[in-house]
N, CA, C and O atoms as a GROMACS GRO file, in nm:
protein
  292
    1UNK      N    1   2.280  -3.710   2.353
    1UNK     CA    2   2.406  -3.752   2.407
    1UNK      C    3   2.512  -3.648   2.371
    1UNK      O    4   2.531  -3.613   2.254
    2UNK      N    5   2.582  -3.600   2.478
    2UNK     CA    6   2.649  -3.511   2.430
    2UNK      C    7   2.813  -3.525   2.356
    2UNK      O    8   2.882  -3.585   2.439
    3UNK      N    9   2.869  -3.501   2.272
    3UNK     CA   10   2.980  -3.499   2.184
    3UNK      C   11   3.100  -3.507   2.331
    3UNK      O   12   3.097  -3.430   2.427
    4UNK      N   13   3.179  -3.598   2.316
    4UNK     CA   14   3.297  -3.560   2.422
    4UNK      C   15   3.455  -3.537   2.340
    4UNK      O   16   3.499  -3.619   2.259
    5UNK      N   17   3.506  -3.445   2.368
    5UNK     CA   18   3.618  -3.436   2.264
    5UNK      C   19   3.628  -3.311   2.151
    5UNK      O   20   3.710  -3.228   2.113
    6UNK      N   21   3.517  -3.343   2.128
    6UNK     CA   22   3.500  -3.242   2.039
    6UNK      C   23   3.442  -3.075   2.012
    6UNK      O   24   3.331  -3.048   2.057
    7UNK      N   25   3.475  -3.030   1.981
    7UNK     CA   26   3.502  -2.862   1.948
    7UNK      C   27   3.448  -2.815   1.838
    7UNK      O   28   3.430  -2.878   1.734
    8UNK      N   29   3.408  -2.648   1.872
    8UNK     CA   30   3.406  -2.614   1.723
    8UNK      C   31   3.395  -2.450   1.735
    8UNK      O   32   3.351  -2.372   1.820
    9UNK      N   33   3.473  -2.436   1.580
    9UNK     CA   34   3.536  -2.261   1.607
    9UNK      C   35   3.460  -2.191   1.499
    9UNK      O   36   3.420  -2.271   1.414
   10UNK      N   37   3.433  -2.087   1.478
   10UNK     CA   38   3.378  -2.024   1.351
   10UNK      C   39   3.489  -1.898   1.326
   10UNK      O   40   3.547  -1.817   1.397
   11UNK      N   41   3.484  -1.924   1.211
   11UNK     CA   42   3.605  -1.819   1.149
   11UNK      C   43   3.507  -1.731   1.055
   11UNK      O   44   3.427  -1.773   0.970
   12UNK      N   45   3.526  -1.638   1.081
   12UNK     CA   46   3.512  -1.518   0.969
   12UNK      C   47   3.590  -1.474   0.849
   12UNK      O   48   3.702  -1.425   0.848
   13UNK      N   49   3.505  -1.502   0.739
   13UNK     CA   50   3.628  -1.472   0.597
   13UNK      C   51   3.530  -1.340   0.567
   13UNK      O   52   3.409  -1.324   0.548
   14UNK      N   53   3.649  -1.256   0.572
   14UNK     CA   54   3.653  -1.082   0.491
   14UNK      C   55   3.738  -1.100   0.349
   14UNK      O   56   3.851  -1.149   0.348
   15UNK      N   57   3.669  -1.054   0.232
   15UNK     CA   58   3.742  -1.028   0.173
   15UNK      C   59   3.722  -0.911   0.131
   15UNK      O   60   3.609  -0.862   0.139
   16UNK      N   61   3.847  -0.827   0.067
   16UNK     CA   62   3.834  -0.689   0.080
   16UNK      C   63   3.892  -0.667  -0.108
   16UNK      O   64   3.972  -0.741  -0.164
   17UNK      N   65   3.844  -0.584  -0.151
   17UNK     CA   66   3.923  -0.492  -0.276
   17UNK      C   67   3.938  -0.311  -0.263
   17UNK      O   68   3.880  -0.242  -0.179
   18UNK      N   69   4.016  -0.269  -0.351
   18UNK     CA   70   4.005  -0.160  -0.366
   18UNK      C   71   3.942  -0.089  -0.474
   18UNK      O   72   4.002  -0.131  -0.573
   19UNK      N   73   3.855  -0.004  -0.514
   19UNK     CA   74   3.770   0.024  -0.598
   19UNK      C   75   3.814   0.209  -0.610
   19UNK      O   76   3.888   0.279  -0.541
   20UNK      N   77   3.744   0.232  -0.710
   20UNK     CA   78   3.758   0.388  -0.729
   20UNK      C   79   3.618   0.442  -0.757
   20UNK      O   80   3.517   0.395  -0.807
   21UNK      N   81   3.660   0.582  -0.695
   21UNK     CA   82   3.564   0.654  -0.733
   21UNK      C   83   3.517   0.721  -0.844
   21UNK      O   84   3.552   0.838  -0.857
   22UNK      N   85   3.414   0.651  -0.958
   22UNK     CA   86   3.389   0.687  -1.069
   22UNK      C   87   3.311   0.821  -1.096
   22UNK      O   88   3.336   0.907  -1.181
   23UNK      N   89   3.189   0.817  -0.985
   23UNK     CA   90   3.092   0.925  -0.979
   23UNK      C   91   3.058   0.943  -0.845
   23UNK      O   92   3.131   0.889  -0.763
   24UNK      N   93   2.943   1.020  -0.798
   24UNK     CA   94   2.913   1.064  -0.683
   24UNK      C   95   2.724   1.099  -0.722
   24UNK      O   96   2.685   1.136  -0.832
   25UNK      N   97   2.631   1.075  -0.597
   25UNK     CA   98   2.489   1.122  -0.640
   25UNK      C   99   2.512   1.263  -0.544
   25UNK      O  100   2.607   1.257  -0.466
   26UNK      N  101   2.457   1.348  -0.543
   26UNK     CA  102   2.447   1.430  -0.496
   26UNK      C  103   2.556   1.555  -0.547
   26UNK      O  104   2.585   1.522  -0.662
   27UNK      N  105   2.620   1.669  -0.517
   27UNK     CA  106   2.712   1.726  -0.574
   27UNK      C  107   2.808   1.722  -0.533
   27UNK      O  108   2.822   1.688  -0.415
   28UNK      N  109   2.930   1.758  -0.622
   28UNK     CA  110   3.085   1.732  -0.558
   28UNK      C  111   3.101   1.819  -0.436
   28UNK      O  112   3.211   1.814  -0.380
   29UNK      N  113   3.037   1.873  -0.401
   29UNK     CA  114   3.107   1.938  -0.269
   29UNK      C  115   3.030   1.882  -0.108
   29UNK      O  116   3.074   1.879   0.007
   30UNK      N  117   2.905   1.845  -0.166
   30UNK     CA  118   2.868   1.728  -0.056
   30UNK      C  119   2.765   1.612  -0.115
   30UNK      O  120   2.642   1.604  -0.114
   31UNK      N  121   2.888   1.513  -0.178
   31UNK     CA  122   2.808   1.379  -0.229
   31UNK      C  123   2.750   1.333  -0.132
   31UNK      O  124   2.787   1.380  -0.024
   32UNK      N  125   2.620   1.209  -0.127
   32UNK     CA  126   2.518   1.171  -0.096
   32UNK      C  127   2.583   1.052  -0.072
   32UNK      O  128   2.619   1.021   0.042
   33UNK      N  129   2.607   0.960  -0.197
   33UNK     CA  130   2.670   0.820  -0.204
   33UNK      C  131   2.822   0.828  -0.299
   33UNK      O  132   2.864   0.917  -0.373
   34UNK      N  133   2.871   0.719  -0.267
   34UNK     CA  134   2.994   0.710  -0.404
   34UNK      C  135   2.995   0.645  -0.467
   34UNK      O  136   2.976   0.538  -0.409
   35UNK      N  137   3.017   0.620  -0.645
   35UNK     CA  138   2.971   0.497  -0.683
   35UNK      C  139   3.111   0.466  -0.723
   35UNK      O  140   3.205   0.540  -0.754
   36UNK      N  141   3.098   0.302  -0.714
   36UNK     CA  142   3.244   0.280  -0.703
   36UNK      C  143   3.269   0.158  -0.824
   36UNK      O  144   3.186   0.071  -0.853
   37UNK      N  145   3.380   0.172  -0.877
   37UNK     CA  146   3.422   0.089  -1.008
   37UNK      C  147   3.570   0.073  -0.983
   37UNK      O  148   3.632   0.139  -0.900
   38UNK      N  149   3.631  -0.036  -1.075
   38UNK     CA  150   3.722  -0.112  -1.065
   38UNK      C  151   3.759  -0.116  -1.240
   38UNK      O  152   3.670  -0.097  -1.323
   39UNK      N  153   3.914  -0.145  -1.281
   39UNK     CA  154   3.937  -0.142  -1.376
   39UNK      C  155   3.950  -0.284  -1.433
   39UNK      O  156   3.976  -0.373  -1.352
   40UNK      N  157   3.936  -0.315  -1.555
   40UNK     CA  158   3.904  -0.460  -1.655
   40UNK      C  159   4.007  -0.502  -1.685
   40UNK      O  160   4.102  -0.424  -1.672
   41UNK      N  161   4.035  -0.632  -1.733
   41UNK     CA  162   4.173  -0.674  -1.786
   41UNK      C  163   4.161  -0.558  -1.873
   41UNK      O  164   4.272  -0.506  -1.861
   42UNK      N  165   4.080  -0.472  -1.968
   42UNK     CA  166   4.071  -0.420  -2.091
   42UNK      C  167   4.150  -0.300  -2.026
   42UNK      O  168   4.232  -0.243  -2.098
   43UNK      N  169   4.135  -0.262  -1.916
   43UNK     CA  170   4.169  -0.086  -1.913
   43UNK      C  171   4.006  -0.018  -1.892
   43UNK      O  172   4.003   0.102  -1.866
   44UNK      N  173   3.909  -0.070  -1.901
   44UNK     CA  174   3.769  -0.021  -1.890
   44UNK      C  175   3.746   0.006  -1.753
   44UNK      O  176   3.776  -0.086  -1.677
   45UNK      N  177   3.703   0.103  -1.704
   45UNK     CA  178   3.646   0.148  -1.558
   45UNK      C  179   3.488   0.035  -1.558
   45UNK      O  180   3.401   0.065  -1.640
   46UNK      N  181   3.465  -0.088  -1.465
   46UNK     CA  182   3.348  -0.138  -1.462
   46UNK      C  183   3.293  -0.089  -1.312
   46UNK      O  184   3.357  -0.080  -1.208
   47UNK      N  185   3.122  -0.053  -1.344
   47UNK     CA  186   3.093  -0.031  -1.209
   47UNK      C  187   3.103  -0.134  -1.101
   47UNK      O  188   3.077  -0.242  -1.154
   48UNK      N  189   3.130  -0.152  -0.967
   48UNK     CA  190   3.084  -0.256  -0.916
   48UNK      C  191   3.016  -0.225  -0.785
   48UNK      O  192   3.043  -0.304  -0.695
   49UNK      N  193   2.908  -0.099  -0.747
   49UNK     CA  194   2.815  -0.085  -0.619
   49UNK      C  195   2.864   0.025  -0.597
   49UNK      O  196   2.963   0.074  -0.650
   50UNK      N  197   2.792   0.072  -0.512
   50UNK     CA  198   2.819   0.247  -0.403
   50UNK      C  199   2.811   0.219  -0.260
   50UNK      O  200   2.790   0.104  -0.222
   51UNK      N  201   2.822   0.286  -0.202
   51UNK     CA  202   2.784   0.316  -0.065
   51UNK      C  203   2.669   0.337  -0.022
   51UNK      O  204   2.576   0.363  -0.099
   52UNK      N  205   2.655   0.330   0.095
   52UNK     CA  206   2.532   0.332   0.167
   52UNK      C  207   2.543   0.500   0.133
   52UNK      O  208   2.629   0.557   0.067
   53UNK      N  209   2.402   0.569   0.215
   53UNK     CA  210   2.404   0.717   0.237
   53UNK      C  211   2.479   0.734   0.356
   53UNK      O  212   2.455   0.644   0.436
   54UNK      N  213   2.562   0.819   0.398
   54UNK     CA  214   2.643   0.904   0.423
   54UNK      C  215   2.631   1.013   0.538
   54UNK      O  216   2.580   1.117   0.497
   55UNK      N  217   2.659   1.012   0.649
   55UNK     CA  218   2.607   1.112   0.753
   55UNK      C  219   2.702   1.273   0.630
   55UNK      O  220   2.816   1.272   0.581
   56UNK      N  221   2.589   1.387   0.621
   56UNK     CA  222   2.697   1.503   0.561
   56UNK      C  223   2.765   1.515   0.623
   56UNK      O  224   2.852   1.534   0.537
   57UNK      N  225   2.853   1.529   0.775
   57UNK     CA  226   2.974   1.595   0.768
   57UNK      C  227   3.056   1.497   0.734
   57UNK      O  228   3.142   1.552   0.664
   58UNK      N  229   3.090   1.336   0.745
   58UNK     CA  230   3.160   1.287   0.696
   58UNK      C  231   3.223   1.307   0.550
   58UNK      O  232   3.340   1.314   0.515
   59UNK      N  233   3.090   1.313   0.470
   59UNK     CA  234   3.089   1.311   0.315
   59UNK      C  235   3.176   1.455   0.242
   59UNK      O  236   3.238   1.459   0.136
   60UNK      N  237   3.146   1.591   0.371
   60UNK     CA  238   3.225   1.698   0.313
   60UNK      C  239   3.336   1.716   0.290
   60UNK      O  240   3.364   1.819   0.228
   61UNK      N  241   3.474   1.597   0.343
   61UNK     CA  242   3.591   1.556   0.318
   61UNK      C  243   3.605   1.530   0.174
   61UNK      O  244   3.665   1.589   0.084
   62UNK      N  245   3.507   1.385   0.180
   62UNK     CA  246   3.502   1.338   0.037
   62UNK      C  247   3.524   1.401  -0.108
   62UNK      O  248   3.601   1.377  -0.200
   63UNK      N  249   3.413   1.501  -0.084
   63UNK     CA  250   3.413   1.614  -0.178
   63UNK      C  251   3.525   1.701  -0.248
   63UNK      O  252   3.539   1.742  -0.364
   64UNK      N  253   3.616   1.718  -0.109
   64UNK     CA  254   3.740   1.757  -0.166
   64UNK      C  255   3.833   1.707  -0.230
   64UNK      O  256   3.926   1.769  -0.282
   65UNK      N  257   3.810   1.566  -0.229
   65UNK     CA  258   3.887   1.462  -0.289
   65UNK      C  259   3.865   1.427  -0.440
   65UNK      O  260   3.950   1.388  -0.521
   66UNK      N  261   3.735   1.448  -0.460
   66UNK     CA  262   3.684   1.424  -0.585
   66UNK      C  263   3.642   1.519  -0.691
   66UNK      O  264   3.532   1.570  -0.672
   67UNK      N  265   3.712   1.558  -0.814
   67UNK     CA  266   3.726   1.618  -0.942
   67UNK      C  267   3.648   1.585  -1.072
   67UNK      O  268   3.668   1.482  -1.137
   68UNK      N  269   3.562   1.678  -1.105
   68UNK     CA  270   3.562   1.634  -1.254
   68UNK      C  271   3.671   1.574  -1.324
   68UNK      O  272   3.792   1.568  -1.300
   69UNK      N  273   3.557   1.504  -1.472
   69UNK     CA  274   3.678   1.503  -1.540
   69UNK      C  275   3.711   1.586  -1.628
   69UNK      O  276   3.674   1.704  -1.624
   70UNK      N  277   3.797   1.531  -1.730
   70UNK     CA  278   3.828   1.643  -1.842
   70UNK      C  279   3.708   1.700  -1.934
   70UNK      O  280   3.742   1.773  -2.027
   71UNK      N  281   3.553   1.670  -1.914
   71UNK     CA  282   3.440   1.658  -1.971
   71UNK      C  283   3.412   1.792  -1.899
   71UNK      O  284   3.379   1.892  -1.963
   72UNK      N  285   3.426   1.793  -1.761
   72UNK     CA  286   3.366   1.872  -1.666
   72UNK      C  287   3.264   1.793  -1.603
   72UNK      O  288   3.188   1.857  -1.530
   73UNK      N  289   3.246   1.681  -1.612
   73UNK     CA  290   3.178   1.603  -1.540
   73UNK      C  291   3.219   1.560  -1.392
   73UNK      O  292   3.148   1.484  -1.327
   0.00000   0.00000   0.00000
């Protein structure tokens, strides 16, 4: 029997953050993936996932963006 009156909608929930780039697999001038972390109530960089792999020319932007640190890492 079919429903008379009645409807129905589906909503999509995105939720989004912003994360940083802690490290990279591959080398800084053409990373592979990015691995990405977020900072703690503490001030601690925690990891939280990377990226998929990466077509290279996209990723050769990336590269320029991203610096050792004061380690040389």
């Amino acid at each position: 029997m079919p429903s008379v009156g009645r409807s129905r909608q589906k909503y999509k929930v995105r939720e989004t953050s912003e994360e940083i780039v802690g490290s990279v697999t591959g080398s800084l001038t053409t990373p592979r993936t990015l691995l990405l972390g977020r900072f703690d109530t503490e001030g601690r960089l925690q990891y939280v996932g990377r990226t998929t792999l990466v077509e290279p020319e996209l990723m050769v932007g990336v590269g320029v963006d991203v610096t050792p640190d004061a380690s040389g890492r």
